[in-house]
GURO-474300 format. One record per atom (N, C-alpha, C): x, y, z. Coordinates in steps of 0.2 Angstrom, whole numbers, padded with zeros to 4 digits, always signed. Layout:
BEGIN
XYZ;...
This chain:
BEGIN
-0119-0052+1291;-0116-0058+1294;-0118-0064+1290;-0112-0069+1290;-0113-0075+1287;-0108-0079+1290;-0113-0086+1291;-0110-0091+1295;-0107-0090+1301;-0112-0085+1303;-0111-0082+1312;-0102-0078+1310;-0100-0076+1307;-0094-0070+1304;-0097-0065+1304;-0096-0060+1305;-0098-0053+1307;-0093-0049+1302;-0096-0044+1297;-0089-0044+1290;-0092-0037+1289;-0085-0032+1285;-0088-0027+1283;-0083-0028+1273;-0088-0027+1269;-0085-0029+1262;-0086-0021+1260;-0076-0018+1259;-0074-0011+1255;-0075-0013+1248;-0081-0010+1244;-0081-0009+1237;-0075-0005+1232;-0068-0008+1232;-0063-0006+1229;-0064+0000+1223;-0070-0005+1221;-0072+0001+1214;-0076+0008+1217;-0077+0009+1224;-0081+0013+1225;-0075+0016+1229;-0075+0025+1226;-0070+0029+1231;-0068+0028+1238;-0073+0031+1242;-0072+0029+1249;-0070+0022+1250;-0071+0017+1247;-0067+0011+1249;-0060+0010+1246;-0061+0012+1240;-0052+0012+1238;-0049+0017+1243;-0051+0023+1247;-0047+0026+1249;-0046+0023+1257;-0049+0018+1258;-0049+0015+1266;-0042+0009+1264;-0045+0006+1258;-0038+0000+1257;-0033+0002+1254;-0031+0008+1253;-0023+0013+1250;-0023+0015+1256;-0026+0018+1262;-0024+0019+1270;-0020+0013+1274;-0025+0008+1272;-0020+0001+1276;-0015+0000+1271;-0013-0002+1265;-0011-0002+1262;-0001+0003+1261;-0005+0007+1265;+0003+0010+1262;+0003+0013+1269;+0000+0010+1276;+0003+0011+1283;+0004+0005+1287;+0003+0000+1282;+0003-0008+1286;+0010-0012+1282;+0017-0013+1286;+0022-0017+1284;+0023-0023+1280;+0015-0025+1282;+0013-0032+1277;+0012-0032+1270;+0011-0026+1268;+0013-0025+1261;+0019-0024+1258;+0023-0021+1262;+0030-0022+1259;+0031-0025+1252;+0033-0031+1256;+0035-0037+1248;+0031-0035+1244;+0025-0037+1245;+0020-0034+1241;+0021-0029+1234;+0021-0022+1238;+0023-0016+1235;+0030-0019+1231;+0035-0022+1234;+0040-0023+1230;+0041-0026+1223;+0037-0031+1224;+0033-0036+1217;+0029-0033+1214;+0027-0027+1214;+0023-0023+1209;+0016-0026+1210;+0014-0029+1216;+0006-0029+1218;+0002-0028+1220;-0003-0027+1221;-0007-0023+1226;-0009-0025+1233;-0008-0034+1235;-0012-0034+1238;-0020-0039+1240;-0023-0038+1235;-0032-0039+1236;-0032-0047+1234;-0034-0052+1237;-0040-0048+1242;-0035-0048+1249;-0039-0044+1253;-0035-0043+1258;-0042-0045+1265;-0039-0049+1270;-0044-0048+1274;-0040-0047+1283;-0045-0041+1285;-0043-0038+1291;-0049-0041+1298;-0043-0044+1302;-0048-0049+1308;-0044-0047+1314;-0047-0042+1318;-0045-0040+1327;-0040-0034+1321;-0038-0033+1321;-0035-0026+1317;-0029-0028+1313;-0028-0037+1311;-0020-0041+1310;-0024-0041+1302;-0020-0038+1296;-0022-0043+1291;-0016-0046+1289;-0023-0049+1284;-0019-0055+1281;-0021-0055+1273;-0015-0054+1269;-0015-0055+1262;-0014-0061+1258;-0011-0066+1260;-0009-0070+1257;-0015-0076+1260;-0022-0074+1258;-0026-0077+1260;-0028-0085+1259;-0024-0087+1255;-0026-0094+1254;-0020-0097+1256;-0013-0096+1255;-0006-0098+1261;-0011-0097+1270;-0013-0093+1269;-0017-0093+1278;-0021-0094+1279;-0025-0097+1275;-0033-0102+1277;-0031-0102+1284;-0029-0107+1286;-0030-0111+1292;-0031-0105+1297;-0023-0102+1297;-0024-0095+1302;-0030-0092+1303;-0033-0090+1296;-0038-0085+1295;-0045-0088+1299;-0047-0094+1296;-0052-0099+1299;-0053-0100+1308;-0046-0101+1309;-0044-0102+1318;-0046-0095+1321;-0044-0090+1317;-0044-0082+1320;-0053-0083+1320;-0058-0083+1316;-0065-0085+1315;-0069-0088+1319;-0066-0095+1321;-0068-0097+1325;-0072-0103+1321;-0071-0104+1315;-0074-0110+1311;-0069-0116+1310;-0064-0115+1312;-0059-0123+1313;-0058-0125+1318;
C-alpha cells in the first residue's frame, strides 16, 4: 500500500505475470486499437475491474477513480 492505494504490481518479466497481462490483454476490447498499432499496451493499470491504458491521457480519470483528486 502506498498513499493509502491498495495495488497489486504483475512482474511482466516474470511468467505467471506475463501470463495474467496476455489474459486481460487479449479478452479486454480496450486493446483493440492497441493490438491494431502493433503495441502491447504497458503500462496498463486495472481499478474496480475497468482498465485503463492510455495512463497518462487518463490521469485525472485514474486519480478520481483513487480517491487522490
Amino acid at each position: 500500500m502506498q498513499n493509502n492505494v491498495e495495488f497489486t504490481y504483475y512482474d511482466i518479466d516474470d511468467e505467471e505475470g506475463k501470463k495474467q497481462f496476455y489474459q486481460l490483454r487479449e479478452t479486454n476490447p480496450i486493446y483493440d486499437p492497441i493490438k491494431a498499432a502493433g503495441k502491447y499496451g504497458i503500462p496498463t493499470f486495472v481499478i474496480d475491474g475497468e482498465a485503463f491504458v492510455n495512463v497518462m491521457d487518463q490521469q485525472d480519470i485514474i486519480l478520481n477513480k483513487l480517491g487522490l483528486k
